[in-house]
N, C-alpha and C positions, 0 to 999 in steps of 0.2 A: 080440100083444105088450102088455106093461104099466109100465108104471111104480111103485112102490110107496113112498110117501114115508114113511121111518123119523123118530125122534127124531134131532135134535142136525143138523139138516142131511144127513142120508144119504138115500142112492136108492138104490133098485137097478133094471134096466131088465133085462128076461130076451131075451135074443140069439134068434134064430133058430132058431140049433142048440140051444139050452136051456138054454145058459150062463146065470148071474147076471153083470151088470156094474155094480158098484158104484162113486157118483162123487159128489161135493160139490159147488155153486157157491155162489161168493164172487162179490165185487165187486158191479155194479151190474145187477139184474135185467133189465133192459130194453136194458143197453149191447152195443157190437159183443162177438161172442162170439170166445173162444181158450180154446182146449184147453189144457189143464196135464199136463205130463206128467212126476212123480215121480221121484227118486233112487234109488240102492241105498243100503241102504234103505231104503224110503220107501211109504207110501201115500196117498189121497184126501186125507188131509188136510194134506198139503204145500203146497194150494194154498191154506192159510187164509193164509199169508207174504204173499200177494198182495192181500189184501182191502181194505185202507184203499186201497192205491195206486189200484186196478183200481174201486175206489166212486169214487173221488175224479176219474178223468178217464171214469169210464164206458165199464166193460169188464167186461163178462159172463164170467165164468171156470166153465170147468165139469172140474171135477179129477178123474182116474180114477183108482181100481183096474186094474194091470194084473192078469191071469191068475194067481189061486192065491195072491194078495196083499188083504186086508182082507176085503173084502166080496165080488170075483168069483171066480168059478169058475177051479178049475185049469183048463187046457188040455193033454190029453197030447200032444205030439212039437211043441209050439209053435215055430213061427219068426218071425224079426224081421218078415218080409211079412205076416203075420196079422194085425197090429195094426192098420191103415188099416179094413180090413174091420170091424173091431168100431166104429175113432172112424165109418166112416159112418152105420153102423146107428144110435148112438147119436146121431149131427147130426139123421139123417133122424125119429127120433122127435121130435126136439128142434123139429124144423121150421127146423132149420139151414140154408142152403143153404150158405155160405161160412164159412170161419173162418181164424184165426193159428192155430198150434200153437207154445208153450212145452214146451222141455223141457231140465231140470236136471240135470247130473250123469248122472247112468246115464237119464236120461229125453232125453237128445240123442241117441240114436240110434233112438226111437223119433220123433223131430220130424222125420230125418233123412227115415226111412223113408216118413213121412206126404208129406213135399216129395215123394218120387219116384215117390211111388206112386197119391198121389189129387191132383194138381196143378192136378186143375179145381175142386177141391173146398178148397185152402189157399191163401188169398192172401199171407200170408208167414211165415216159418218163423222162429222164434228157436233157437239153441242156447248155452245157459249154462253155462261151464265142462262141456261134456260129453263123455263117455264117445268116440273116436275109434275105429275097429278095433283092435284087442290084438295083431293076425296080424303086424302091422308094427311089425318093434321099433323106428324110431325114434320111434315114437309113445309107446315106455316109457320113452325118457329125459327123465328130473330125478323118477323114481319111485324110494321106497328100494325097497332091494333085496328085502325080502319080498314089496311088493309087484309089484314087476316081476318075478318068479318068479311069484306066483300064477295073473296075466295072461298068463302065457308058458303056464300047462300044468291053467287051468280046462276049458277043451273036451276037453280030454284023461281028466281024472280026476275019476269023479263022489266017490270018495273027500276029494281035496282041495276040492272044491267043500262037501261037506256041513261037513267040519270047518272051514272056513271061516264059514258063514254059521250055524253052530250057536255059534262062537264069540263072531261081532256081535253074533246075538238076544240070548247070556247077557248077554252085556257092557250092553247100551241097557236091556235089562229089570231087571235087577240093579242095574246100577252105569254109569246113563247117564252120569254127568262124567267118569268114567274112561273110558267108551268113547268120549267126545268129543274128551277128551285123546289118547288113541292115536291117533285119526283124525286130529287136525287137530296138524298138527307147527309150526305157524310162528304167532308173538303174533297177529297180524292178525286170523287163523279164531280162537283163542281168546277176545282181547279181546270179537269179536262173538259169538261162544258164549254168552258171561256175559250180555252184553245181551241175549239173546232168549229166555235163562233167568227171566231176572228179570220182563221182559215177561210172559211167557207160555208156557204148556209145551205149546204147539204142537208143536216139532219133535221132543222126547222123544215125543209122544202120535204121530206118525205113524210115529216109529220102531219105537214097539211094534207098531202096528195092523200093519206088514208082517210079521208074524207070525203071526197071528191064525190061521192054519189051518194053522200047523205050518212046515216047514222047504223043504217040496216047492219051492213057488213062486220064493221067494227062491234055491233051487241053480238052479232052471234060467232065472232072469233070467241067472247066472254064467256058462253055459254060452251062452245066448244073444248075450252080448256079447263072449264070446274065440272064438266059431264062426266062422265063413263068414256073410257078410249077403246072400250072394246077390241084389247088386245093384251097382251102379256109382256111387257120388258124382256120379262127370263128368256122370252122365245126368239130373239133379235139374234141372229148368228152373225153379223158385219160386226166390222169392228169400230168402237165408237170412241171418241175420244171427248172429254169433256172437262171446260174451263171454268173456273168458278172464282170468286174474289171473297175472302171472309170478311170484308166490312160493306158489301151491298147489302142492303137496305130495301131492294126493288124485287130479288128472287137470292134468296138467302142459300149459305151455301150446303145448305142442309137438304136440297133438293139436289146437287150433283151427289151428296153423297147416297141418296136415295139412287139416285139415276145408275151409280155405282156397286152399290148391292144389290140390283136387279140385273143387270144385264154382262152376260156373262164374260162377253170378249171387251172390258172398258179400263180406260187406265183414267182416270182425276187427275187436275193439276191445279192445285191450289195457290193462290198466290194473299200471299196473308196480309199485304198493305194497300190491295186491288180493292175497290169497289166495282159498281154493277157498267163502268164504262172503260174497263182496264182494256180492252183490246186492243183497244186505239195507241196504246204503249208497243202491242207487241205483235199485232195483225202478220206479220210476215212470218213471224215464226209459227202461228197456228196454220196458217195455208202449209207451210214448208211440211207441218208435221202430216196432212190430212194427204200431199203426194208424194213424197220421199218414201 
């Protein structure tokens, strides 16, 4: 096994099976470490959002490429259980023993899966506005209706899965403010849009990198999160802690509270003027809460 340190902060760490896993850290080199785990979407570099905060109380962030996204290798017939497998390989290089796992948006159900599946190995799990099982419609209400159609028949059609995310890549690579605008329906996510535009074009540049090897990746993240998780919530013994905003639009917060009545050790935190980009208000205080 190797490590290979690129430009601009990249890595890549070659797996076992022969895979590339591509991953960035941010924050504070030496501080307690937490895994970051990506939107749809999104790549490694989603976890720069986190830097100042994660420098500032002393949290080691170390940001992945999932499978077929920026810099790692696809994975043929990949499932949501695979992914533990990769974060240990990568701890175990790292000389990790213990960590938090973060994950955003379409990256909560990979935090989820980490809680249930290496539980000796995460002391506690964050999930931020994320992604809940799709199988269960109440989990689509307060979604519009394109999108709660998509959600209802992505595991089904790898057709609508491709013209889907062949849509997002045009839209972020082409005409990111317009594809920001579609995505984010309510001022809240907009007003903070503008500001992290203006900041910084971080989150345009991670939008692209999930692209980077074409469309393969991105369908089957789709397909992976309106599937079967082949696992149980209830059985998650870490303790999860999970943010939600009640005027997102993107992952309604009908889905923490699902996340909530499943899984036994979880506390919610609702924030009732938040939409689906509210972190960005309060990122330090959610690191504070995942190692205090």
């Amino acid at each position: 096994m190797y490590n290979q340190t690129m430009h601009n902060n990249n890595h890549i760490y070659k797996l076992k099976d022969g895979r590339r896993l591509g991953y960035c850290e941010y924050g504070h080199p030496k501080g307690k470490p937490l895994f970051f785990f990506h939107g749809f979407p999104g790549s490694r570099f989603s976890g720069e959002e986190t830097h100042e905060a994660a420098k500032k109380i002393g949290i080691r962030v170390i940001s992945t490429d999932r499978p077929g996204i920026g810099l790692s290798d696809y994975q043929h017939d990949r499932k949501l259980l695979d992914w533990p497998d990769d974060v240990v390989e990568l701890a175990d290089h790292l000389k990790i023993k213990t960590f938090c796992v973060l994950g955003i948006s379409g990256g909560g159900p990979y935090s989820a899966v980490c809680a249930y599946k290496i539980p000796h190995r995460v002391s506690r799990a964050g999930i931020v506005v994320g992604l809940a099982p799709t199988k269960i419609k109440s989990n689509l209400e307060g979604l519009p209706l394109l999108n709660k159609f998509g959600w209802s028949y992505y595991h089904k059609s790898s057709l609508l899965r491709q013209i889907a995310v062949l849509g997002t890549a045009l839209e972020f690579k082409y005409l990111p403010t317009v594809g920001y605008l579609i995505a984010f329906r309510n001022k809240e996510d907009r007003d903070i849009y503008k500001q992290l535009v203006h900041k910084r074009k971080g989150k345009i540049r991670s939008t692209v990198e999930a692209f980077r090897q074409g469309l393969k990746g991105p369908c089957l993240e789709l397909k992976i999160y309106s599937d079967d998780w082949d696992f149980k919530l209830s059985d998650i013994k870490t303790g999860v802690y999970l943010w939600y905003g009640l005027k997102d639009k993107c992952v309604p917060v009908s889905m923490g509270k699902y996340y909530k009545s499943q899984i036994p050790n979880s506390r919610l935190f609702i924030n009732k003027k938040a939409g689906h980009l509210a972190r960005h208000n309060f990122e330090e205080k959610i690191l504070k809460r995942l190692i205090d």
